[in-house]
C-alpha positions in Angstrom: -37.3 -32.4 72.9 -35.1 -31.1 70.0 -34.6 -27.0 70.2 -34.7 -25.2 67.3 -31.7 -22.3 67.1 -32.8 -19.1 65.0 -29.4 -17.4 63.8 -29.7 -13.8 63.4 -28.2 -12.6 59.8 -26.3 -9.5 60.1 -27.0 -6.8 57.2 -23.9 -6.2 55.2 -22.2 -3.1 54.0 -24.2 -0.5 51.8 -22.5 0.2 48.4 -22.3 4.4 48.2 -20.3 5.1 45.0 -21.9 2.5 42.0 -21.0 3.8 38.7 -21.8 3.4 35.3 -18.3 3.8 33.6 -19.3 2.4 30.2 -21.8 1.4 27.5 -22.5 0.1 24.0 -26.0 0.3 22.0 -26.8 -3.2 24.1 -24.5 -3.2 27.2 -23.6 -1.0 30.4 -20.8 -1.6 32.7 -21.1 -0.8 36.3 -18.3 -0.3 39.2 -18.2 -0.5 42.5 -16.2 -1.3 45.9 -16.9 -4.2 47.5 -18.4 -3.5 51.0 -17.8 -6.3 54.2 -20.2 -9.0 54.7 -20.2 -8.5 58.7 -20.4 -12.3 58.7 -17.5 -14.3 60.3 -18.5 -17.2 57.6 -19.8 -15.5 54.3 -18.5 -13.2 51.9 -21.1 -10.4 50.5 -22.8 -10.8 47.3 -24.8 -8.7 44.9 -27.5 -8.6 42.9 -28.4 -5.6 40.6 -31.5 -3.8 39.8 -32.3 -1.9 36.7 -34.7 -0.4 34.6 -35.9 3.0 32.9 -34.3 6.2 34.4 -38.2 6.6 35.7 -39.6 3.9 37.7 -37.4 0.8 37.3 -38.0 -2.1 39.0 -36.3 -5.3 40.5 -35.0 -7.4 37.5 -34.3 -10.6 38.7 -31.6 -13.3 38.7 -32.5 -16.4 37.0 -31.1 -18.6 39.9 -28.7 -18.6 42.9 -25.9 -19.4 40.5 -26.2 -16.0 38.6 -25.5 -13.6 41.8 -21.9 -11.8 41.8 -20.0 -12.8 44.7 -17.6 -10.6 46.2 -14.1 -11.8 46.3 -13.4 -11.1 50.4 -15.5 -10.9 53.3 -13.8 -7.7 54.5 -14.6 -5.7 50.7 -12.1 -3.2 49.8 -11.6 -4.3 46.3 -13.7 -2.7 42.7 -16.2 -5.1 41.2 -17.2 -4.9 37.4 -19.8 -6.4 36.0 -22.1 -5.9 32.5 -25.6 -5.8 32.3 -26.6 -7.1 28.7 -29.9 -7.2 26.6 -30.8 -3.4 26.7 -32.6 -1.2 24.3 -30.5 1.2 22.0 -30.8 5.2 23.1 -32.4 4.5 26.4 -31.8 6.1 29.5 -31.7 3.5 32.4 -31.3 3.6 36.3 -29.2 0.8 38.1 -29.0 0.1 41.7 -27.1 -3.1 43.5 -28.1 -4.6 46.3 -25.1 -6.2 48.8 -26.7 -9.5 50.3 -25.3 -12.1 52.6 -26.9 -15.3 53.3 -29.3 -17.8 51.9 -30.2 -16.7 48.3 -34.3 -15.7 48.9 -34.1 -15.4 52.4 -31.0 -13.2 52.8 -30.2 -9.7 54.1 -29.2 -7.0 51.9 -29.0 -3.3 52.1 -29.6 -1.2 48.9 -26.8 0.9 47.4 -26.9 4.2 45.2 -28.3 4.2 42.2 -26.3 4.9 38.8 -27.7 6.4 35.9 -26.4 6.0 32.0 -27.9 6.1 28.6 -27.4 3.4 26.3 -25.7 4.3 22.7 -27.5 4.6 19.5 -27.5 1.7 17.3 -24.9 2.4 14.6 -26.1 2.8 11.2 -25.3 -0.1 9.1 -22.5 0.4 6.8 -23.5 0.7 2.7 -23.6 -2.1 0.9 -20.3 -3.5 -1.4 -20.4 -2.2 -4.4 -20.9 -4.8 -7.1 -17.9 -7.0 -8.5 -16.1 -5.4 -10.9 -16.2 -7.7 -14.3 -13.5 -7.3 -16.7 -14.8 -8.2 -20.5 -12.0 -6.7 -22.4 -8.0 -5.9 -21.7 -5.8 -4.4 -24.9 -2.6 -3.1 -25.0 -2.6 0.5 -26.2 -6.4 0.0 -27.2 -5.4 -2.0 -30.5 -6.3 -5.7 -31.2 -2.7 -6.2 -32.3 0.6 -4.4 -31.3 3.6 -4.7 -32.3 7.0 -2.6 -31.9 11.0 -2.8 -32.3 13.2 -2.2 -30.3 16.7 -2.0 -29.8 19.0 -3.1 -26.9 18.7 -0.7 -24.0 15.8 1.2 -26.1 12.2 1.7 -23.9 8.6 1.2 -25.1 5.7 2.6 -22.4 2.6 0.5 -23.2 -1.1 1.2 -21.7 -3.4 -1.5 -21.0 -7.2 0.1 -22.0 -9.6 -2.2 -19.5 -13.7 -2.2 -20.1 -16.7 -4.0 -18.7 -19.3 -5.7 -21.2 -21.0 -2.5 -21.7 -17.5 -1.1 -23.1 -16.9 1.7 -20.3 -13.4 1.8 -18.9 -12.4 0.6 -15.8 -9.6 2.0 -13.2 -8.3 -1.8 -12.2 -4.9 -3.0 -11.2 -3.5 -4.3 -14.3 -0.4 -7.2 -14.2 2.0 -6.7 -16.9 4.1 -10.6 -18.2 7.1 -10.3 -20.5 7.0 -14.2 -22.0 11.2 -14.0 -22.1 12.6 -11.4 -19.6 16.1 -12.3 -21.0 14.8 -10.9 -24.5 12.8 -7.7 -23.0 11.6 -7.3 -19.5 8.5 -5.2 -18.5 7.8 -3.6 -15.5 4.9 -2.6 -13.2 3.6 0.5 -14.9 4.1 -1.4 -19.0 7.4 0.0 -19.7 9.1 -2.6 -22.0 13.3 -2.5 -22.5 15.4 -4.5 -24.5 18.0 -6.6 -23.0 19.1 -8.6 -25.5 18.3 -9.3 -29.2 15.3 -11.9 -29.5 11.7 -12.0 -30.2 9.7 -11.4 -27.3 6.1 -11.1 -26.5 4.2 -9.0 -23.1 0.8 -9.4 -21.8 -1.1 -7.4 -19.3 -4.2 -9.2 -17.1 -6.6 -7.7 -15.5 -9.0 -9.7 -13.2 -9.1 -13.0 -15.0 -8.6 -11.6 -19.0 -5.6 -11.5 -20.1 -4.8 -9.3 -23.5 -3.6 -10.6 -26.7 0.2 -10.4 -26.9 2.2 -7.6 -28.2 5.4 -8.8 -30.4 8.6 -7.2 -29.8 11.7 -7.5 -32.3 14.6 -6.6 -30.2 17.7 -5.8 -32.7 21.3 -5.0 -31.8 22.2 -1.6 -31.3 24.0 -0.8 -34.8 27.7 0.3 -35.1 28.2 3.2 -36.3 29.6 4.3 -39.8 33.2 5.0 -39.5 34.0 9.1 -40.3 35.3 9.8 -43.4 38.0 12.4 -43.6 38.5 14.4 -47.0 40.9 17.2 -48.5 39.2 19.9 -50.5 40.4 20.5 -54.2 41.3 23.7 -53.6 43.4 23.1 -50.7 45.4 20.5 -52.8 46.0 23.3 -55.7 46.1 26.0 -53.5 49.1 24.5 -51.4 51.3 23.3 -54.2 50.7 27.0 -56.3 52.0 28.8 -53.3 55.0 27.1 -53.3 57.8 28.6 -54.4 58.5 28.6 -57.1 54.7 27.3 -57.7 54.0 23.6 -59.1 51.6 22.9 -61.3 49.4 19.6 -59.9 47.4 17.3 -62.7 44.2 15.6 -61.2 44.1 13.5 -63.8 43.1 9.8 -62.1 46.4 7.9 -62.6 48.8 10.7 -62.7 51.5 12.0 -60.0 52.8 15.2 -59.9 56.2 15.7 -58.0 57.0 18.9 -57.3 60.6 19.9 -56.9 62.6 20.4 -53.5 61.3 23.1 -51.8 64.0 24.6 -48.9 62.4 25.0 -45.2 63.9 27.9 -43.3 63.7 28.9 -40.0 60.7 30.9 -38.9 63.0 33.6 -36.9 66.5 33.1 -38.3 65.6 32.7 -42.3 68.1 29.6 -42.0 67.2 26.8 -44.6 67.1 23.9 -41.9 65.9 21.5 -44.5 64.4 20.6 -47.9 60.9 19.0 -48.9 58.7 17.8 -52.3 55.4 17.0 -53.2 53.9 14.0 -54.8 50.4 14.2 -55.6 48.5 10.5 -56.6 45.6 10.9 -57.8 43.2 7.7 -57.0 39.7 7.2 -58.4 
């Protein structure tokens, strides 16, 4: 006759410090320390119970292969695990239960329970505002521009944006010189000349693009030369205070030559040398 041996299933380790460290509108994470199984074969594992913070109940596993094993027989180590599926703003109670042996008919010892409040749903975030459709883009709010410039000279432009109802939009605006070695343009509509040409800039915004303004970039011009003149007066003046004085015709086509004239020294009254004046007059 075949005997039947009934193995007695010692209780594992009660888990004493379960904690909720964390949770979402949805989610709560729970920690605790792994206790010993007290079985020279299997390690612990643990099922957890939850519910309201008043009255919860058992919520089972779906199957053997959803419990949480324990990673050692002998415990020691922190467990984490996440309970899912829970109701915004709601105050639960969880508990774990350490088990060891067959899953249904196994001994387990009930832990402390935990306590935490799931967090509000988060409000959901305004709607985008609607696109942004450009109808019309002009360059200093004009049909047509156009300027001149010289080389090195600056022109600052304004691009004037609106929407089909004619209100004006604050858009980025992309400004296009046709021939930067002519005239270049930079981010803000400022046009210089570089060099002279005929040039043309655009600015875009969204996907319109604004008629073309026409820039004549000229040479800088050279300036006139100085002209240097004698007064009348000065011409007279000198020759009449020579001595003795001469007499000067400003007749076009005549010279006057006035005679020698001695040059002394300033502080000795020595005559060092001898001038005269010729006066031409020239239309």
């Amino acid at each position: 006759m075949a005997t039947l041996a009934l193995l007695a299933i010692a209780a594992p380790g009660t888990v004493t410090d379960l904690t909720a460290v964390a949770a979402t509108d949805s989610t709560v994470t729970l920690r605790w320390t792994e206790v010993p199984s007290n079985d020279s074969v299997q390690g612990t594992w643990y099922d957890v119970r939850w519910g309201p913070a008043v009255g919860f109940s058992w919520a089972p596993r779906r199957s053997p292969l959803d419990t949480l094993r324990g990673t050692s027989r002998t415990g020691g180590a922190k467990f984490f695990t996440t309970v899912r599926g829970l109701t915004p703003a709601t105050s639960y109670t969880f508990q774990i239960a350490s088990c060891v042996g067959v899953f249904g008919t196994a001994s387990c010892a009930l832990g402390n329970s935990a306590p935490m409040t799931t967090a509000a749903t988060p409000p959901q975030p305004p709607p985008p505002p609607p696109p942004v459709t450009v109808r019309t883009v002009r360059i200093n709010d004009v049909l047509s521009y156009s300027a001149t410039l010289f080389v090195g000279g600056q022109n600052r432009l304004s691009a004037f944006v609106r929407d089909s109802s004619g209100t004006l939009l604050t858009v980025p605006v992309t400004w296009r010189s046709r021939t930067p070695a002519i005239a270049t343009v930079d981010t803000i509509g400022t046009v210089t000349g570089i060099a002279p040409g005929l040039d043309t800039v655009t600015a875009t915004a969204g996907s319109i693009t604004s008629a073309p303004a026409l820039f004549q970039v000229n040479p800088v011009p050279t300036p006139a030369p100085v002209a240097w003149s004698i007064a009348k007066s000065w011409i007279t003046g000198m020759a009449l205070l020579a001595q003795p004085p001469c007499v000067i015709s400003l007749v076009v086509g005549t010279t006057t030559t006035c005679p020698d004239y001695p040059v002394s020294n300033d502080s000795t009254g020595a005559v060092i040398l001898h001038v005269s004046i010729a006066v031409t007059v020239k239309p």
